[in-house]
N, C-alpha and C positions, 0 to 999 in steps of 0.2 A: 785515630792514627796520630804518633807523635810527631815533634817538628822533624824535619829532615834536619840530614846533615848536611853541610856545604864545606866541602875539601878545596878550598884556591887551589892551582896547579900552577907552579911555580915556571913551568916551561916558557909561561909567557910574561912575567915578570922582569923587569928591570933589574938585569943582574950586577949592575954597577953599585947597585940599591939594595937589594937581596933581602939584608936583614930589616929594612926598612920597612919596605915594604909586605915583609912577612908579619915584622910588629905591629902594621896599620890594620891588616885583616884579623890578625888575631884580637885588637884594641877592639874590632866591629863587630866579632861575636864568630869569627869562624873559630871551628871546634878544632878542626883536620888539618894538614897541609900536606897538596898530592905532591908526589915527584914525579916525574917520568925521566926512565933510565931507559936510555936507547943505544943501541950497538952495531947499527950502522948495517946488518947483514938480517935481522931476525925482521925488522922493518930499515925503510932507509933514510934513513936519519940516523945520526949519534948528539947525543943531548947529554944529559951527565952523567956523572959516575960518584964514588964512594967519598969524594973530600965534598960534593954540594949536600950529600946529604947530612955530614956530619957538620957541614958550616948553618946548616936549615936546624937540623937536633942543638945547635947552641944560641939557636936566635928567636928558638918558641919554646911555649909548654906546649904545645898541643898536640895533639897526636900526629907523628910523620904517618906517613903511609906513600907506602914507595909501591911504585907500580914498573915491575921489568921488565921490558921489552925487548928481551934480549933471549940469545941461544942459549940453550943447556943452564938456565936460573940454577939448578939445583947447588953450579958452584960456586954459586956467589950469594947466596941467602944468607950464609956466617957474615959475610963483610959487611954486608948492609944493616944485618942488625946491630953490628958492632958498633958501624957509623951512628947508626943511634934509630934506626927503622925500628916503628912499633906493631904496622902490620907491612906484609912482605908478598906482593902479588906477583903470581905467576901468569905465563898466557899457556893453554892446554896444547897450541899447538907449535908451542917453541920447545917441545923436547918432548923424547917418546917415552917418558918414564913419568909420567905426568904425577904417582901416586909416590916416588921416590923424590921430587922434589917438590910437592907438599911435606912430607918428611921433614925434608930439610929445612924447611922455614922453620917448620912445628919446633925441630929440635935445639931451634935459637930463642924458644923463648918469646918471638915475636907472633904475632897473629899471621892467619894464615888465609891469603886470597888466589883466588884462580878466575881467569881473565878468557875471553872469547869473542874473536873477530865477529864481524858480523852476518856472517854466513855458515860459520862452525855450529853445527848443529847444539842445541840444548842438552840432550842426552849427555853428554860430558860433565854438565856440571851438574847434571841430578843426580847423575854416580856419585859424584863427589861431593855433594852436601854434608854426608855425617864429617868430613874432615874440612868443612870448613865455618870460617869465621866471616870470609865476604866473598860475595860470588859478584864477577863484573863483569855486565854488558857492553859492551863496545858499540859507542853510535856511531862510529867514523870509524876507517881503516886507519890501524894504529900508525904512528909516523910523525903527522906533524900536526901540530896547532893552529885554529882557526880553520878547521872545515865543516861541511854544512852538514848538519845531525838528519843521521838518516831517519824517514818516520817508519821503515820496519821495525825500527828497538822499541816501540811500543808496544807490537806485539809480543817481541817479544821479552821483556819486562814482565809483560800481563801473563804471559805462559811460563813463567819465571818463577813468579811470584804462586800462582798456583802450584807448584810442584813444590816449593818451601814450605807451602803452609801444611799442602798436603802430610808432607814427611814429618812436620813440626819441628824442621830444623830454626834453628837459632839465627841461622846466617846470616849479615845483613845486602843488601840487592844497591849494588852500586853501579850508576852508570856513569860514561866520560866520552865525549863528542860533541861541539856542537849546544853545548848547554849555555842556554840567556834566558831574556826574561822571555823570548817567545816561544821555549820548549821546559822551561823548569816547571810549569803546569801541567803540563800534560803529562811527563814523565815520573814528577810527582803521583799524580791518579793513576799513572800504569803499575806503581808498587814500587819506585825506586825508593829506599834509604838515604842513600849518600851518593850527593851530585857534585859531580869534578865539574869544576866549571874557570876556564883558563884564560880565553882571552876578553871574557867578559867581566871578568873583574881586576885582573893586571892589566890590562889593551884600554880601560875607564881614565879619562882624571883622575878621579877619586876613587880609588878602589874598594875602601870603607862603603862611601854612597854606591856603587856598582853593588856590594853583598846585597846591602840592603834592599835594594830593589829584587835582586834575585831572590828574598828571603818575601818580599808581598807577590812576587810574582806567583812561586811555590803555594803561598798559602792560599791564592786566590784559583 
């Protein structure tokens, strides 16, 4: 199994700080950097929108990857990739055209991910594997930062993870709730990819040392 990835989530970052902070975690070896984009009605919360992405797209190399939380994603997948999104996550149950806006990410050019609460049945994203590039488990109800990772994404991860390999899809299995060093193990062994993980490494002193620890946690 290769190393994971690890996506800081910028939600909980020091926005006074933004690009500072984004260049210490990229200095430590993060590959990713999540966004979450929230609209206040699809979950309750509103977090950012299209100028943090593009001020995030000028402050790293490393791959943005925005995650939407928001109603009807299909029209706003152009904007975001314009801001500079390299992959572009949708949730299955923020709009009933679920297959019309993977489209529309697909057709910006940017990578293509589809997102599910944690009670939205699996079946959705098994459909949806040959159109995608990540498929995301949800450990927490989407909304807000720093809640405690539910231990059902274990299973299902594990039942995730089976139905990818089964199909031989490429996807990769990313999960975001709740991720420190006392679940990056576990969820690790369950077949995640790539772990968002927010207030455990921006909510640190040291966010650089915070990766790190989540990166021997993961491995051990």
């Amino acid at each position: 199994m290769s190393a994971p990835v690890f996506a800081p989530s910028v939600l909980a970052a020091d926005l006074g700080h933004l690009a500072e902070q984004v260049a210490a975690v990229e200095a430590a070896g993060a590959e990713w950097i999540h966004v979450d984009v929230m609209d206040g009605h699809f979950v309750p919360n509103l977090s950012f929108g299209v100028p943090v992405v593009a001020a995030v797209r000028r402050a790293t190399r490393c791959l943005v990857d925005v995650h939407l939380m928001i109603e009807a994603p299909e029209r706003w997948a152009a904007a975001y990739a314009d801001a500079g999104a390299d992959l572009v996550t949708v949730h299955a149950e923020a709009t009933p055209h679920v297959h019309r806006a993977l489209a529309a990410v697909r057709e910006t050019g940017a990578k293509v991910g589809l997102a599910v609460n944690p009670l939205t049945p699996l079946a959705l994203l098994e459909e949806a594997l040959p159109e995608l590039d990540l498929a995301l488990v949800m450990s927490v109800d989407p909304g807000f930062g720093g809640q405690r990772f539910l231990p059902s994404a274990l299973r299902r991860l594990e039942r995730l993870r089976a139905l990818r390999d089964a199909s031989q899809s490429p996807a990769l299995l990313q999960v975001d709730g709740g991720i420190d060093v006392t679940t990056a193990g576990p969820v690790r062994r369950a077949g995640a990819d790539v772990l968002v993980a927010g207030s455990a490494v921006f909510g640190a002193a040291d966010p650089a040392v915070a990766l790190a620890d989540l990166r021997r946690a993961a491995a051990g």
